[in-house]
Backbone bond lengths (Angstrom), bond angles and torsions (degrees), N, CA, C in turn:
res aa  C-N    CA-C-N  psi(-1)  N-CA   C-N-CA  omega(-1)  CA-C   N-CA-C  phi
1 X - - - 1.458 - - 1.510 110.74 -
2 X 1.197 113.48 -33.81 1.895 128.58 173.15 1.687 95.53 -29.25
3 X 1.498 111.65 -78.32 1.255 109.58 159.49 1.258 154.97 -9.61
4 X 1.089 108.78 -55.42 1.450 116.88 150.63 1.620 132.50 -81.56
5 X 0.891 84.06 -11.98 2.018 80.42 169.03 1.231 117.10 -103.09
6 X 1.823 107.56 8.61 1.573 97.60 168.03 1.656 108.32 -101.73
7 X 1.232 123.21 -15.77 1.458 124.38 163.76 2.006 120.76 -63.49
8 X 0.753 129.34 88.52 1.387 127.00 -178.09 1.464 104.49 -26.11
9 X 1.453 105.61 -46.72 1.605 96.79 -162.81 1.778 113.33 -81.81
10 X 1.383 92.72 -41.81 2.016 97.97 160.98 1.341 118.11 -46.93
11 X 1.120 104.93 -31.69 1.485 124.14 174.26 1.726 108.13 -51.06
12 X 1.047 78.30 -83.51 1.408 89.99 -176.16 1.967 120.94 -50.79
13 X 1.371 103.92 -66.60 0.994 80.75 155.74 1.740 146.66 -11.72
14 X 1.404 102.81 -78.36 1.319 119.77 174.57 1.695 125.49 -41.50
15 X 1.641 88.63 -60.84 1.829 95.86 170.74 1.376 125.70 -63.13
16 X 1.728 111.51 -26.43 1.769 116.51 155.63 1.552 98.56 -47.30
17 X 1.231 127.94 -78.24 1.151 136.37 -121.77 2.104 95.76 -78.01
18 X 1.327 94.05 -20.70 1.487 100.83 -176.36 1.180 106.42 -66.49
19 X 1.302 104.18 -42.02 1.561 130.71 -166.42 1.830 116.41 -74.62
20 X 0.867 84.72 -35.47 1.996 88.30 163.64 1.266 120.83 -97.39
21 X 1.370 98.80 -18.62 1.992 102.75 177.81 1.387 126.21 -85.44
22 X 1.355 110.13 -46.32 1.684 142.55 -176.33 1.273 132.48 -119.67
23 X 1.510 126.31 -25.50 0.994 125.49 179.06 1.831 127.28 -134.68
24 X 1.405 116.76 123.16 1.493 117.12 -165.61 1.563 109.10 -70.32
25 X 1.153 131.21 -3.04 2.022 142.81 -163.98 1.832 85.01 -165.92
26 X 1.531 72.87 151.82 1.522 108.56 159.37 1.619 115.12 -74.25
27 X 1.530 82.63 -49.14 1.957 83.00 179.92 2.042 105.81 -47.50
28 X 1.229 119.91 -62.95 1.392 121.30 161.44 1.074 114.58 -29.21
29 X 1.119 158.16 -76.99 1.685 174.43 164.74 1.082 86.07 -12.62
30 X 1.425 135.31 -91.57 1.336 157.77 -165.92 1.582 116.89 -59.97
31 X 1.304 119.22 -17.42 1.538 125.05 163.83 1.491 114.32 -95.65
32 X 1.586 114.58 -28.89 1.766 120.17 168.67 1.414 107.33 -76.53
33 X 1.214 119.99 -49.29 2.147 113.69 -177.99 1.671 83.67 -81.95
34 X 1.142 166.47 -94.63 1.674 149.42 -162.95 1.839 82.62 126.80
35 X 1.515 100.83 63.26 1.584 117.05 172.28 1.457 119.27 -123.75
36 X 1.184 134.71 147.43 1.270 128.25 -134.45 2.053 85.49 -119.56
37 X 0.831 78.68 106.33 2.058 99.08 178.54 1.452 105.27 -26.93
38 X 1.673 113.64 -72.27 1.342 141.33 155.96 1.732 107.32 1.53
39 X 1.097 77.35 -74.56 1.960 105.70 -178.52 1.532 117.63 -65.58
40 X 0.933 126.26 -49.50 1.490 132.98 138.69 1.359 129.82 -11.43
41 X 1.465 99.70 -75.46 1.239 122.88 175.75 1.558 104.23 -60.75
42 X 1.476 123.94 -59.93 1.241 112.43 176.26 1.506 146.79 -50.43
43 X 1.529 93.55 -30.23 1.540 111.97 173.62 1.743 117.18 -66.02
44 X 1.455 80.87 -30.01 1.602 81.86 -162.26 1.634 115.94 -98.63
45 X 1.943 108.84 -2.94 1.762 113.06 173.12 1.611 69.60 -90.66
46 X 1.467 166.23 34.20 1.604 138.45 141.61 1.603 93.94 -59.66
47 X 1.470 120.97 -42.20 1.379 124.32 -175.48 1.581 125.05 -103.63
48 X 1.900 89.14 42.28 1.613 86.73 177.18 1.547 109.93 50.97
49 X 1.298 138.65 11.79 1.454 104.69 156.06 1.691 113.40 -126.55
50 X 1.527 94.97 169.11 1.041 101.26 -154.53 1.562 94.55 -131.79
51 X 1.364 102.80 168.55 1.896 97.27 -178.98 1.424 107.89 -101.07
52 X 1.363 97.45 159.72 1.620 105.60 170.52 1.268 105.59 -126.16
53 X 1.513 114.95 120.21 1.421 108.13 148.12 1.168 142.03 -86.28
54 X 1.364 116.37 38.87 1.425 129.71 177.98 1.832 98.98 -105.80
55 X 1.505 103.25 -47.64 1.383 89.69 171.49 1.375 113.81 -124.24
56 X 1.442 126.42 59.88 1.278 134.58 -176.52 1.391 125.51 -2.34
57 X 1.805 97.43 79.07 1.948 102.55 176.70 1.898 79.67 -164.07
58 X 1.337 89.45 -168.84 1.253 100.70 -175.16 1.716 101.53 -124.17
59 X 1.298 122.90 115.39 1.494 117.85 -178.04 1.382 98.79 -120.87
């Protein structure tokens, strides 16, 4: 998984897919894999997106 969270876009991918499959928040997501929100979040405005918690993904 190391792997994929260093690609922004694998990234992303992945944490969508967590995120519609398994988990209702990011904060959850990120407290079940032991991933640092912060970091998350940062990797993924490299690609302009950002999360919504209205519809739990990152657009």
């Amino acid at each position: 998984m190391a792997a994929v969270l260093k690609d922004p876009v694998m990234m992303l991918s992945f944490v969508n897919t967590q995120l519609r499959d398994h988990f209702p928040s990011l904060e959850e997501l990120c407290a079940s894999l032991d991933l640092d929100r912060q970091e998350v979040e940062a990797k993924l405005e490299e690609l302009d997106y950002h999360y919504s918690p209205e519809q739990n993904r990152f657009l």
